[in-house]
Structure formats: structure tokens, C-alpha cells
C-alpha positions as CSV (number, residue, x, y, z in Angstrom):
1,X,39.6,-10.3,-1.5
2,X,38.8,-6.6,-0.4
3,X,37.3,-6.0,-3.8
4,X,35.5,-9.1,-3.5
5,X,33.7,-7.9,0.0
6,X,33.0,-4.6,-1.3
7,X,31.3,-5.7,-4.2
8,X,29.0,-7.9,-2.6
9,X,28.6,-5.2,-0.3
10,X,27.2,-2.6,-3.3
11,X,25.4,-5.5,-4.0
12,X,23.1,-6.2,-1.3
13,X,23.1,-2.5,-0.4
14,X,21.6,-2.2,-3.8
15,X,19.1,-5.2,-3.0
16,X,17.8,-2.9,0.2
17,X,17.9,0.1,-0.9
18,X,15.4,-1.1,-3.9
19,X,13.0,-3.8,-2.3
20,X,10.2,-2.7,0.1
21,X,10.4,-4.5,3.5
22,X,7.4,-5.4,5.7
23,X,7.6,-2.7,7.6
24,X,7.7,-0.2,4.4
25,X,3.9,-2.1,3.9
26,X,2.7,-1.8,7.1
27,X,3.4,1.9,7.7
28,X,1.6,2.4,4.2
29,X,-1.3,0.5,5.3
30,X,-1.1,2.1,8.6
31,X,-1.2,5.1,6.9
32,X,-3.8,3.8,4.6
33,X,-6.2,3.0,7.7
34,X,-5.9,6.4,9.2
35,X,-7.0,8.6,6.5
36,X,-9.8,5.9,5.5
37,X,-10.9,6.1,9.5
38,X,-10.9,9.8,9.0
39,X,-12.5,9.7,5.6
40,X,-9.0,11.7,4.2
41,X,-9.1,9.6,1.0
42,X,-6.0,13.0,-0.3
43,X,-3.8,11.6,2.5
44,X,-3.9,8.2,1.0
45,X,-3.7,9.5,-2.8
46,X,-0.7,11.5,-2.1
47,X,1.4,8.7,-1.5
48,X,0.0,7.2,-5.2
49,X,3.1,6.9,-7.9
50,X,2.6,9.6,-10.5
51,X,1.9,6.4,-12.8
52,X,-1.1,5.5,-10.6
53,X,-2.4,9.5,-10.3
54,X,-2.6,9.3,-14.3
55,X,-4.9,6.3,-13.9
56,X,-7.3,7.8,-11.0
57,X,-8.1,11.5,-10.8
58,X,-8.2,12.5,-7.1
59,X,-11.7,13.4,-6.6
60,X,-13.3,10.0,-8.1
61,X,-11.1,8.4,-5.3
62,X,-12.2,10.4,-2.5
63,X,-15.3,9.6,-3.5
64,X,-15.2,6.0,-3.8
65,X,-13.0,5.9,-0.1
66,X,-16.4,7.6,1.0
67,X,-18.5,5.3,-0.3
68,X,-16.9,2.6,0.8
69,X,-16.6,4.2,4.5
70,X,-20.1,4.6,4.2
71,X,-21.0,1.2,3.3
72,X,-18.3,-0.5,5.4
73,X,-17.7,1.5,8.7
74,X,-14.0,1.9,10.1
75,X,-11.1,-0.6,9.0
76,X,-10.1,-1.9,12.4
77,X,-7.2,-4.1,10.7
78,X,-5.2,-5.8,8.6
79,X,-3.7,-9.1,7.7
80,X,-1.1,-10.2,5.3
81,X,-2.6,-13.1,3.5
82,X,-0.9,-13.6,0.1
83,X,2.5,-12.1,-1.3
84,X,3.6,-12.6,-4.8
85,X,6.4,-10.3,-7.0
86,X,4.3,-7.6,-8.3
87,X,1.5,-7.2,-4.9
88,X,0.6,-8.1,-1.7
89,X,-2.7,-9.4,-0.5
90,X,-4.1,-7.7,2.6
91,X,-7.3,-8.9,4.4
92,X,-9.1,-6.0,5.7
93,X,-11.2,-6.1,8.5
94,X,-13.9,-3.1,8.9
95,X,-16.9,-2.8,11.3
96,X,-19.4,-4.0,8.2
97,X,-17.7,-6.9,6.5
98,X,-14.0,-7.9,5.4
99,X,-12.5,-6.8,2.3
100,X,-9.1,-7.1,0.5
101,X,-6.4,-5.0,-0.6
102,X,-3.9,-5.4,-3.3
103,X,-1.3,-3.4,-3.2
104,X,2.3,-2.6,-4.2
105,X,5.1,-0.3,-3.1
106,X,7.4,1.4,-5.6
107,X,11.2,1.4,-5.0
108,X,10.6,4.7,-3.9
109,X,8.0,3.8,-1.2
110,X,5.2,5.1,-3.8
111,X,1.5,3.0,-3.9
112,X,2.2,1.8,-7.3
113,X,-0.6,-0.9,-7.3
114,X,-4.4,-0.2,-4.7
115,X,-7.0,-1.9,-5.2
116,X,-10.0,-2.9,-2.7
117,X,-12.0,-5.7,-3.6
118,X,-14.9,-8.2,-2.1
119,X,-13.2,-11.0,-0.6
């Protein structure tokens, strides 16, 4: 019976230790609201997997978080509006217009997955 209770235990320790819980997403997009609001697209890219770095060179995304600062003013919030396996689907308000953001955390609490989109 002990070995039993241990190993579903291990189990579900495993399960938490690699899933990403609501509140691993919103201190990302906390995070991810901050640096935008200051315009410190690094802050943001430093929390990118290395997977995603290799996709986007640092400079081209400070510049489009600029741009899109620019265009769109200061992201005031965020709402959860669809969830599936592989992302989650924010609605992002900012003082010019409402976007969204994909996104997905790593096991390791890495942005694996950003995207910002039109909505």
C-alpha cells in the first residue's frame, strides 16, 4: 500500500513540477506588460526559450515591441480568452486598440510560443 501512495505521489509531483499553472502565465504576462510599458522589449526576450531566440534575433524584436508601442500606446491589461494544449489566448487591452497574444510557457517557465496579433 505504502509503495502504492508513494508512487502516485512521484506521480503527480511530476505532473506539477512540469505543467505551467495560471499564475506561471500571469507573472509572465505581468512581466510581459512592464517591459512593453517601459518600451524594454530585452526584459521580455530574455525570458524567450533558446528555441524561440534562434527564431527572432533580439534587435528585430525590440524593434517591432517599439513599433507596436508606438502605434498602440500602453497595455493596460489582460484577459484569458482561449486555452488549448500547446498556447493560451490573451486579449490585450492598450490605450489604442485591443490585440491578442499567443503564448506558451516551457516546462522550465521559458516563452516558448509569443505572438501578437490583430484581434
Amino acid at each position: 500500500m505504502k509503495k502504492i501512495i508513494i508512487s502516485l505521489g512521484a506521480v503527480f509531483l511530476s505532473f506539477s513540477m512540469f505543467s505551467q499553472t495560471k499564475e506561471d502565465y500571469k507573472g509572465t504576462l505581468n512581466l510581459v506588460k512592464e517591459a512593453f510599458n517601459k518600451k524594454e522589449g530585452s526584459l521580455i526576450y530574455q525570458k524567450f526559450s533558446s528555441n524561440l531566440k534562434k527564431e527572432l534575433q533580439e534587435a528585430s524584436f525590440k524593434k517591432m515591441i517599439d513599433s507596436l508601442h508606438s502605434d498602440k500606446g500602453k497595455m493596460s491589461g489582460y484577459e484569458l480568452i482561449m486555452e488549448e494544449e500547446k498556447e493560451k489566448n490573451y486579449l490585450v487591452e492598450f490605450d489604442n486598440g485591443t490585440m491578442l497574444i499567443l503564448i506558451h510557457l516551457s516546462p522550465k517557465g521559458e516563452i516558448s510560443l509569443f505572438n501578437i496579433k490583430d484581434y
